[in-house]
C-alpha positions in Angstrom: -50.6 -39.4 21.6 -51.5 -37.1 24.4 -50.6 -32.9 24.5 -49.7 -31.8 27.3 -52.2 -29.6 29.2 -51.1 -27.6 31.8 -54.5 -25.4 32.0 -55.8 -28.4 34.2 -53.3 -28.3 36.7 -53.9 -24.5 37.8 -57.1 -25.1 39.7 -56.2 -27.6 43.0 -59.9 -27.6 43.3 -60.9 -29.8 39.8 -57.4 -31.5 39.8 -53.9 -32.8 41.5 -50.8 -33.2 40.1 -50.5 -36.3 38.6 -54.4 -36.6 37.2 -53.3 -36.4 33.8 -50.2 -39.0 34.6 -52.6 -41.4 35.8 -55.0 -41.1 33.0 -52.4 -41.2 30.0 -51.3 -44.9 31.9 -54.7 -45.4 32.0 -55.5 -44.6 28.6 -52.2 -46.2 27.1 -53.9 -49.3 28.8 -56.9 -49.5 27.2 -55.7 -48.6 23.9 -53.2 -52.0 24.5 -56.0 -53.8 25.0 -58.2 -52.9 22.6 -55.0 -53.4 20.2 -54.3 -57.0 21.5 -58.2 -57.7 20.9 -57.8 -56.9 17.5 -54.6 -58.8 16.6 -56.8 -61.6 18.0 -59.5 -61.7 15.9 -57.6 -60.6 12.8 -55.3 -63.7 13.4 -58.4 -66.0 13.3 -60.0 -64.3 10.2 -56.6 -65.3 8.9 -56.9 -69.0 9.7 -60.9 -69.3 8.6 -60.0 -67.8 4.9 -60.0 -70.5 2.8 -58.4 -69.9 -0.6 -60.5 -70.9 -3.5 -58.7 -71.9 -7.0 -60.8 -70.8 -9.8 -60.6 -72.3 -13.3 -62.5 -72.0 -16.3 -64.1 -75.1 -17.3 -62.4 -74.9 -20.3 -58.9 -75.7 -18.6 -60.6 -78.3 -16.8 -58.9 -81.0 -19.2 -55.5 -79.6 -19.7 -52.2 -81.4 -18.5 -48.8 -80.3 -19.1 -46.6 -83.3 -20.2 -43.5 -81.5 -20.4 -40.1 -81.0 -18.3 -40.5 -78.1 -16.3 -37.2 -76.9 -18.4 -39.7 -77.0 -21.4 -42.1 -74.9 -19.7 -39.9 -72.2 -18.7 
């Protein structure tokens, strides 16, 4: 996810050593959470769809009397 950039770590004055270190776990945080979040709300879209069976109302009236055998 993250390159690697060394140009960062020349000047001691804008950065330290692990800088980058600690934002990648930072980073790699957030993007858990957001993830997690996600699954969340996707999981209860999931349970609030309601499937709808459609049917023409001309099929309103038919029955199969049958064996399942026949049908097949």
């Amino acid at each position: 996810m993250f390159s690697n950039v060394f140009l960062l770590d020349k000047d001691p004055k804008f950065s330290t050593s692990h800088d980058i270190k600690a934002a990648e776990v930072i980073a790699y945080d957030l993007v858990t959470k957001f993830y997690a979040t996600e699954l969340l709300i996707l999981n209860q879209e999931e349970k609030n769809r309601r499937v709808k069976e459609v049917k023409p109302p001309i099929l309103e009236d038919l029955h199969w009397t049958g064996t399942k055998t026949e049908l097949t």
